[in-house]
C-alpha positions as CSV (number, residue, x, y, z in Angstrom):
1,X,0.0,0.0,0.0
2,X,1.4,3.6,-1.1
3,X,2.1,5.8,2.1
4,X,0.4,9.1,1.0
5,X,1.5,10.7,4.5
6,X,5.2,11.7,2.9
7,X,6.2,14.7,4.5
8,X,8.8,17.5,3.2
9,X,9.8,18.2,6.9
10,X,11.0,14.1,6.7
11,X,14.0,15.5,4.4
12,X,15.0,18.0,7.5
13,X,17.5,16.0,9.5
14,X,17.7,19.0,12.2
15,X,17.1,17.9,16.0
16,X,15.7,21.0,16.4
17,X,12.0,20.9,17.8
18,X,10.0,23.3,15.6
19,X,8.2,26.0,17.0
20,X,4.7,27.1,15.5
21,X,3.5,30.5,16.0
22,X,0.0,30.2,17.5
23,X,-1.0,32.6,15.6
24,X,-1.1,30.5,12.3
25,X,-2.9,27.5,14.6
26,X,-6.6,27.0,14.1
27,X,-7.9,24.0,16.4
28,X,-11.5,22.3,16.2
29,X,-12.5,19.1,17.7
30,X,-14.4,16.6,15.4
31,X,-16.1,14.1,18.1
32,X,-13.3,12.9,20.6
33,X,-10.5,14.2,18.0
34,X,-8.9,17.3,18.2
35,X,-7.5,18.8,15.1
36,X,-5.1,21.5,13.8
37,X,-4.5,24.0,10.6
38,X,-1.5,25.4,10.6
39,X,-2.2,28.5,8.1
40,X,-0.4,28.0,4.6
41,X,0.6,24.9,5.2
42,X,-1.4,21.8,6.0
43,X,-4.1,20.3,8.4
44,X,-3.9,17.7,10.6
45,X,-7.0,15.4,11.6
46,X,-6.0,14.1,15.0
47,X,-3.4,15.1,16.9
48,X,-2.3,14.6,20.6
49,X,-1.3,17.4,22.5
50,X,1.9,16.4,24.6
51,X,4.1,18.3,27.5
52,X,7.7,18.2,27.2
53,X,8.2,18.6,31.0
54,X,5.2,17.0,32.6
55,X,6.0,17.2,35.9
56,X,7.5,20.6,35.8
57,X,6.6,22.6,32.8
58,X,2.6,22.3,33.0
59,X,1.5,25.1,30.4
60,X,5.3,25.5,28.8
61,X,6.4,23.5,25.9
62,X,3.7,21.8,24.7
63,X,4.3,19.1,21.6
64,X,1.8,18.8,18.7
65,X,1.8,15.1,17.5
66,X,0.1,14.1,14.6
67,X,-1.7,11.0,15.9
68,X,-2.6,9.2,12.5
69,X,1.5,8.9,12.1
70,X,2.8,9.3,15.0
71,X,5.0,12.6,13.7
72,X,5.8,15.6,15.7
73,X,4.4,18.5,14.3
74,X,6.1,21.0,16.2
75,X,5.7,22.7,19.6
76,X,4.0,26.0,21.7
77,X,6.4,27.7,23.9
78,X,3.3,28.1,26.2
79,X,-0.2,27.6,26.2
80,X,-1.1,31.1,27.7
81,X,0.3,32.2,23.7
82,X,-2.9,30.6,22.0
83,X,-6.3,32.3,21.6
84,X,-8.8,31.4,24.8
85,X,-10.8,29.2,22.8
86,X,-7.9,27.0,21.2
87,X,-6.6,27.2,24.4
88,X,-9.2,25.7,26.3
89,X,-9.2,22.8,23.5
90,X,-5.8,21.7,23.8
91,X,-6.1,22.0,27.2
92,X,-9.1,19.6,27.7
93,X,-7.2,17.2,25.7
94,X,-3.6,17.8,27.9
95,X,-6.0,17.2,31.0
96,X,-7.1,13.6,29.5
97,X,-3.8,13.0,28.9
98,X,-2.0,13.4,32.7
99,X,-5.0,12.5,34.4
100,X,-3.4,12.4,38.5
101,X,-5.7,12.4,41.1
102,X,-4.4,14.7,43.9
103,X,-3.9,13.0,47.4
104,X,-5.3,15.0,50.1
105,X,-5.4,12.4,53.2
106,X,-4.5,9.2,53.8
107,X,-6.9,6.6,55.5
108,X,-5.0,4.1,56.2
109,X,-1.4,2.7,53.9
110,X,-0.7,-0.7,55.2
111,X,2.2,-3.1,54.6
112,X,2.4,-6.9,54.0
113,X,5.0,-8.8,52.8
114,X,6.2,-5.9,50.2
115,X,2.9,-4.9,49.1
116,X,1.3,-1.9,50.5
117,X,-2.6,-0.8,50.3
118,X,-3.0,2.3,50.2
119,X,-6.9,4.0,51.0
120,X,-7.1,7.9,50.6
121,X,-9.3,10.8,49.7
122,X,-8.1,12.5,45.8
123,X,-9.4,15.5,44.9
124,X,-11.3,13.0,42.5
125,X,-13.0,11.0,45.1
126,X,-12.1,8.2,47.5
127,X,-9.3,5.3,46.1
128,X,-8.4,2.0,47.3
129,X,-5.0,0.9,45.6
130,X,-1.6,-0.9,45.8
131,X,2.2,-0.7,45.1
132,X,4.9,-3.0,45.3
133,X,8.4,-2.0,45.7
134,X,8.3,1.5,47.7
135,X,11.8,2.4,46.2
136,X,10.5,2.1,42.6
137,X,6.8,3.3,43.2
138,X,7.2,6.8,45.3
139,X,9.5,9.6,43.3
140,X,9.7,13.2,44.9
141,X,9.3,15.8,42.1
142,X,10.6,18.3,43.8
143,X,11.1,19.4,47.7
144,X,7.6,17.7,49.5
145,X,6.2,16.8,46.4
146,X,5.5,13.2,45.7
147,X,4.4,10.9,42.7
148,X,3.1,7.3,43.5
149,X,2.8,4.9,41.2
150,X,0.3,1.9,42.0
151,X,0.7,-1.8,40.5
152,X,-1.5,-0.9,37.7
153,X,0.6,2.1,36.5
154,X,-2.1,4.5,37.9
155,X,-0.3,7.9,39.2
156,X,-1.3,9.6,42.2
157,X,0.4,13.3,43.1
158,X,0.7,14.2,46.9
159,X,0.9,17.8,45.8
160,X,2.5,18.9,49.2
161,X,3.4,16.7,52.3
162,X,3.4,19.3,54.5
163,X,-0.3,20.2,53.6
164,X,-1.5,16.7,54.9
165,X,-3.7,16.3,57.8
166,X,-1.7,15.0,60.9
167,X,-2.7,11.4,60.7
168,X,-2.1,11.4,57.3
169,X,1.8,12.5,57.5
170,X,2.1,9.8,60.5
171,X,0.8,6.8,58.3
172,X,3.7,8.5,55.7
173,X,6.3,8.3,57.1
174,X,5.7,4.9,58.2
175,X,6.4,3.8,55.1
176,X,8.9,6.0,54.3
């Protein structure tokens, strides 16, 4: 079958990321898809809207991907550039995307054999999970700010340790 998704930026051997001028970006979602003009050049039908820092750099360098072929299109310095319509678009789409629940208090976090089962409060509801391997599962971010991984590859964000109820740091740092 003839690939008819040849590209002239495919010749550009650069390792440079691109950077599109929102200005020239017209986005409309079609259903669940999300798609992209860029003016004078071409459209694409689905793309992905990607962050380069996710943990970090939550509105800053964000990467257009065309989704049909998997190609980078380019990338926004910030989202705060675009218009407040396009900008609510890509960032419905960015929100899909990282979906972490925020801890806010921990019920109980118990350990057996390795394995510990975590119940807490999110700022999307209440969660019952578990993680294996505390070394491998629980990355601070930065100063007091955690990421937990459960045994399904589900993220959780404890967004501030210090902002935890009292019972809630306790049943930290007995695991930790």
């Amino acid at each position: 079958m003839i690939d008819w998704t040849f590209d002239y930026k495919d010749q550009n051997s650069e390792d440079q990321p691109e950077y599109l001028n929102p200005q020239k970006l017209q986005f409309a979602k079609r259903g669940d898809a999300l798609r992209v003009t860029v003016e004078g050049d071409r459209s694409y039908l689905k793309i992905h809207a990607v962050r380069a820092f996710p943990l970090t750099e939550l509105n800053d360098f964000i990467g257009l991907v065309d989704a049909i072929s998997g190609r980078d299109i380019g990338l926004l310095r910030s989202l705060r550039d675009l218009d407040p319509q396009a900008r609510q678009l890509v960032q419905e789409q960015i929100n899909k995307r990282y979906f972490i629940p925020k801890i806010g208090r921990i019920h109980e976090a118990k350990r057996e054999f390795g394995t510990v089962y975590w119940d807490v409060d999110t700022d999307r509801g209440r969660r019952q999970f578990i993680m294996r391997g505390i070394r491998d599962s629980i990355h601070e971010i930065e100063p007091g700010r955690y990421l937990v991984l459960d045994v399904d590859g589900n993220r959780f964000e404890v967004p501030q340790l210090e902002n935890l109820d009292s019972r809630s740091q306790i049943w930290w740092d007995k695991l930790i």
